[in-house]
C-alpha positions as a printed Julia matrix, in Angstrom:
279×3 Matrix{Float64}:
  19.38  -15.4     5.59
  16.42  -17.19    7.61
  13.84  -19.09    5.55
  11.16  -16.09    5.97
  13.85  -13.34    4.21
  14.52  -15.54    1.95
  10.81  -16.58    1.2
   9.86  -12.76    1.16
  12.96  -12.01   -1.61
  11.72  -14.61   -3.52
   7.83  -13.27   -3.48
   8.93   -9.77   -3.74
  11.87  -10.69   -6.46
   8.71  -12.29   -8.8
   5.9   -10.66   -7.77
   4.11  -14.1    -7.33
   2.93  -16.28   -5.04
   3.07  -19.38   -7.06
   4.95  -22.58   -6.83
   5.51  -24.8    -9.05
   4.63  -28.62   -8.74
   7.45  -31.2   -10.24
   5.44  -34.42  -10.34
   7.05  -36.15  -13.14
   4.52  -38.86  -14.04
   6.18  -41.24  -17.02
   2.62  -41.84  -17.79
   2.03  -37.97  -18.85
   5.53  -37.51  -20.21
   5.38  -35.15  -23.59
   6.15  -37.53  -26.36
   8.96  -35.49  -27.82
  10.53  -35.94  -24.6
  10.02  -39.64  -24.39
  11.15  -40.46  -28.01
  14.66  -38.11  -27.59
  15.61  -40.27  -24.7
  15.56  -44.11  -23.99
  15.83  -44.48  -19.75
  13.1   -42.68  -17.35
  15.56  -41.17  -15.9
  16.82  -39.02  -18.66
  13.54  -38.32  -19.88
  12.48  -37.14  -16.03
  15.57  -34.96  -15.49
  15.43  -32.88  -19.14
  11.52  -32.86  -18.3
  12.15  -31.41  -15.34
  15.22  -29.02  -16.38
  13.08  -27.86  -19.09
   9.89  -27.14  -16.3
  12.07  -25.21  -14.68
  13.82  -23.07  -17.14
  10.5   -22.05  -18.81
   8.62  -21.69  -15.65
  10.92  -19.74  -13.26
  10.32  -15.51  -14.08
   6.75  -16.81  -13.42
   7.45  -18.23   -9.74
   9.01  -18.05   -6.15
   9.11  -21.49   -5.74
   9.07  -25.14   -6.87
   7.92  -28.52   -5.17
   9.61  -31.59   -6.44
   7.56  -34.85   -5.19
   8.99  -37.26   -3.58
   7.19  -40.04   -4.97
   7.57  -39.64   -8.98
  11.64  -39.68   -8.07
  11.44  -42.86   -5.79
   9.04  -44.63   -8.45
  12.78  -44.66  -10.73
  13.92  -46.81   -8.02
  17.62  -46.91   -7.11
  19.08  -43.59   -9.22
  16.09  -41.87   -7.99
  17.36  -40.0    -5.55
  20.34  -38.91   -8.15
  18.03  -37.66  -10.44
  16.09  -35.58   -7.5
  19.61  -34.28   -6.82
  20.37  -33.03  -10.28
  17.08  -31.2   -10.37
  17.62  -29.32   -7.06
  20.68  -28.36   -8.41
  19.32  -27.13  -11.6
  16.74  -24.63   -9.68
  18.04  -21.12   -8.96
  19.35  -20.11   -5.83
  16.73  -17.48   -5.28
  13.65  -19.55   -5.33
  12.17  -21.73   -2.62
  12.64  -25.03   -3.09
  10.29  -27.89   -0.97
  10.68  -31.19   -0.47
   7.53  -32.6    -0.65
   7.93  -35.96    1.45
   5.15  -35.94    3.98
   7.65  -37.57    6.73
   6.57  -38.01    9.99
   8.55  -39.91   12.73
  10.49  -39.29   15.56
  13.99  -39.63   16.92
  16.79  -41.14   15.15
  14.72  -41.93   11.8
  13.72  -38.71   11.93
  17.0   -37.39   12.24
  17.95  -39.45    9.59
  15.6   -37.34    6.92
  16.89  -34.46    8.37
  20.39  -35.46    7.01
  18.73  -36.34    3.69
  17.0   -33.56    3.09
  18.59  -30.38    5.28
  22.21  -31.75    4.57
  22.42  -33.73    1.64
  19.61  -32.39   -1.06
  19.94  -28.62    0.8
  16.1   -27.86    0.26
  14.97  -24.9     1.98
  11.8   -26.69    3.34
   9.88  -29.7     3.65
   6.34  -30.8     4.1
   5.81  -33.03    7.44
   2.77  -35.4     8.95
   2.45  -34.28   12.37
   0.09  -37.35   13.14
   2.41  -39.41   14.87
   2.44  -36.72   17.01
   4.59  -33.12   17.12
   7.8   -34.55   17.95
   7.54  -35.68   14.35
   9.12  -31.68   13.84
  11.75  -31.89   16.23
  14.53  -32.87   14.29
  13.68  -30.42   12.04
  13.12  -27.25   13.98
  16.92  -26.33   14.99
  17.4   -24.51   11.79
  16.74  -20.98   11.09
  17.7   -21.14    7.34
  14.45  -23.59    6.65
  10.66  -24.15    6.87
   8.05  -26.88    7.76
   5.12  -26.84    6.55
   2.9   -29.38    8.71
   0.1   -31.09    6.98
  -2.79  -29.41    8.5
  -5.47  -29.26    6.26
  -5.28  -31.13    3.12
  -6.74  -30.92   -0.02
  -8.09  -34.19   -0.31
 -11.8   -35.66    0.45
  -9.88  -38.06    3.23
  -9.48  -34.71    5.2
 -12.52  -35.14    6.21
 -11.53  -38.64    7.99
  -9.55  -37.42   10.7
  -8.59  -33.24   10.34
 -12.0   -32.37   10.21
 -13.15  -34.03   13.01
 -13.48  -32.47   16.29
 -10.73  -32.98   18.65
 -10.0   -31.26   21.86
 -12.57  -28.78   21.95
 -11.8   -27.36   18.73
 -14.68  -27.98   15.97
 -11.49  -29.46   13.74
  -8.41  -31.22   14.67
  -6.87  -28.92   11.57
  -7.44  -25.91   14.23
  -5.78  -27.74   16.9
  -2.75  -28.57   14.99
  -2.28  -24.68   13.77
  -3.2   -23.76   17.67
  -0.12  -26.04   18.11
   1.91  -24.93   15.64
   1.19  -21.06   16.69
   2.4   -21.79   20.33
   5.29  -24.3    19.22
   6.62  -21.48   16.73
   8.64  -19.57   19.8
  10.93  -22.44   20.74
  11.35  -23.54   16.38
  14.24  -21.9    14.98
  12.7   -23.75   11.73
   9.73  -21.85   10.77
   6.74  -23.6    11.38
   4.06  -23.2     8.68
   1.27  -25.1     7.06
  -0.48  -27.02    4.49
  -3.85  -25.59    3.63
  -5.95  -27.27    0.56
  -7.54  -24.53   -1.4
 -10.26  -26.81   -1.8
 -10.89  -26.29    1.81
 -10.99  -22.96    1.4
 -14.53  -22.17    3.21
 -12.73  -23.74    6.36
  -9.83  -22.86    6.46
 -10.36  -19.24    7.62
 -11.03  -20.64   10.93
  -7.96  -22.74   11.05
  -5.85  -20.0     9.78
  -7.25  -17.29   12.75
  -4.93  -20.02   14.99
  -1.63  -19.42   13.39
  -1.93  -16.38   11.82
   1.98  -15.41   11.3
   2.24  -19.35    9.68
   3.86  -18.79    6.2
   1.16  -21.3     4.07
   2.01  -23.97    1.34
  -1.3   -24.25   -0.71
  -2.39  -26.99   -3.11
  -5.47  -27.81   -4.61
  -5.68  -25.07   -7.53
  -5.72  -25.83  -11.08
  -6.23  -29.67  -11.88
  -8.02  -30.26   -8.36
 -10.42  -27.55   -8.94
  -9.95  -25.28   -5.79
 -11.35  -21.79   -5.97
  -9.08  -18.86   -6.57
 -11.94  -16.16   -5.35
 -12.73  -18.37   -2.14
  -9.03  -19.12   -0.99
  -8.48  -15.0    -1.42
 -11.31  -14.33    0.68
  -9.58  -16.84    3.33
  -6.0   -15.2     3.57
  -7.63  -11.44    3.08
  -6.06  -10.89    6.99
  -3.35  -13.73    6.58
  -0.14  -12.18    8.01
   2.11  -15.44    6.91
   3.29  -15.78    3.15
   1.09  -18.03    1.19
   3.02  -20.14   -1.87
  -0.12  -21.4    -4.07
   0.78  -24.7    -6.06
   0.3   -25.85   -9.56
   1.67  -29.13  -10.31
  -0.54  -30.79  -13.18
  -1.78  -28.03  -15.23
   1.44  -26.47  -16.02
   4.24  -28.75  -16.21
   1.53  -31.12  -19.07
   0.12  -27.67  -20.72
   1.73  -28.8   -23.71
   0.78  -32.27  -23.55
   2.64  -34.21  -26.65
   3.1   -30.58  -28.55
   6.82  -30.44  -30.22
   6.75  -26.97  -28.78
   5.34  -27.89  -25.25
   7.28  -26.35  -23.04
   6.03  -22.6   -24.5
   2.65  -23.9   -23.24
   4.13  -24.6   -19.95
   5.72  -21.23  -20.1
   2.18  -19.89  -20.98
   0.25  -21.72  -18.31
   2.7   -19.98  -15.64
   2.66  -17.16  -16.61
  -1.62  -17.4   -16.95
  -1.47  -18.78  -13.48
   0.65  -16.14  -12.05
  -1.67  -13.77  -13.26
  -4.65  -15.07  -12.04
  -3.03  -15.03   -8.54
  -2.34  -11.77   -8.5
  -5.56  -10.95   -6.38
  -3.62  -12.95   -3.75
   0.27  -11.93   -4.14
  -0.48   -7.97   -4.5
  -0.84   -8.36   -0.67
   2.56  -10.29    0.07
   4.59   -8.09   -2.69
């Protein structure tokens, strides 16, 4: 099955559009979970589990971050294991890692994450330049999604600058992308903020088949009405991403994870405007 079936069984399957974010900050742990276990790294893996069991009718995928598993230090990567293992085989599951380099150490993350953790996708920084996605591209059975235009203010630093005769350097990486996807087995998507929503209609008009990882709802205040307006002639499947305000919607609650199974299911709701299109 290539990554698009399988992306378009998973939509189809839930009926939704949404992924869901595992950031497991030990900061914003619940504090039932914290006082049942003593080490980070079993509170972070029956956090997690739990995310995951309450959360999954509601999705078609989930995006464990890099960066809240390496913060555990060495058994990390063990607990990031577990919890790939623990999601169902139907949904899409992301790496989130931002990588971007080039020949052998870039091979090298291809191991870890095609070979070893089995993700179906991973999130890339093509800044060092696009044979950052090299490595990565000889595989029908996954997807890249290229940071293209972020979510954060910082976008505004470098992929909203001109570059190359395009108004944005966003529109000349999906330009990129677009003409790079006939030679990828890998498909090539992107990262869109939604709280770059107003632009990114003009970035998406470049790589219009690009399947779309999209963050910057809920907690970061992007604009559910806006971002549909943007993909209303999208041809590539959009997964929208809610990290923050589901996986704490139950905050220290001894019952917490029904309000993460509530805050799915809200979210899943609201995005209905946007999946009815991709069902």
């Amino acid at each position: 099955m290539t990554f698009l079936q399988k992306l378009k069984k998973s939509v189809s399957r839930t009926g939704s559009t949404l992924c869901v974010g595992l950031d497991p900050n030990l900061d914003l742990l619940p504090l039932p979970v914290k006082d049942q276990f003593d080490t980070p790294e079993e509170q972070v893996t029956y956090f997690c589990k739990l995310v995951i069991d309450y959360t999954s009718e509601y999705c078609a995928a989930f995006k464990p971050n890099l960066a809240f598993f390496e913060a555990l230090g060495s058994n990390g990567l063990s607990v990031l294991e577990e919890i790939i293992r623990h999601i169902p085989d139907d949904k899409i599951i992301i790496a989130d890692a931002k990588r971007g380099d080039i020949s052998s150490t870039a091979e090298h993350y291809k191991k870890a994450f095609w070979d070893s953790f089995n993700v179906d996708a991973i999130t890339l920084n093509p800044l060092m330049g696009f044979d950052t996605l090299e490595a990565f591209s000889k595989d029908e059975t996954k997807g890249i999604y290229v940071l293209t235009l972020t979510s954060n203010p910082g976008a505004a630093d470098f992929l909203k600058q001109p570059f190359s005769g395009f108004d944005m350097m966003s529109q000349f990486i999906a330009k990129q992308l677009s003409k790079r996807s006939s030679s990828s087995s890998s498909h090539l998507g992107m990262v869109i903020g939604a709280t770059q929503a107003e632009e990114a209609e003009s970035v998406l008009s470049y790589h219009t088949e690009g399947a779309l990882l999209i963050p910057g709802i809920g907690a970061q205040g992007g604009s559910l009405s806006e971002l549909s307006k943007a993909l209303k002639d999208h041809k590539g499947i959009p997964l929208i991403n809610s990290s923050r305000g589901i996986i704490y919607a139950g905050k220290d609650e001894g019952d917490w994870p029904e309000y993460v199974a509530d805050a799915a299911k809200s979210m899943k709701q609201k995005l209905n405007q946007i999946s009815h299109q991709y069902v």
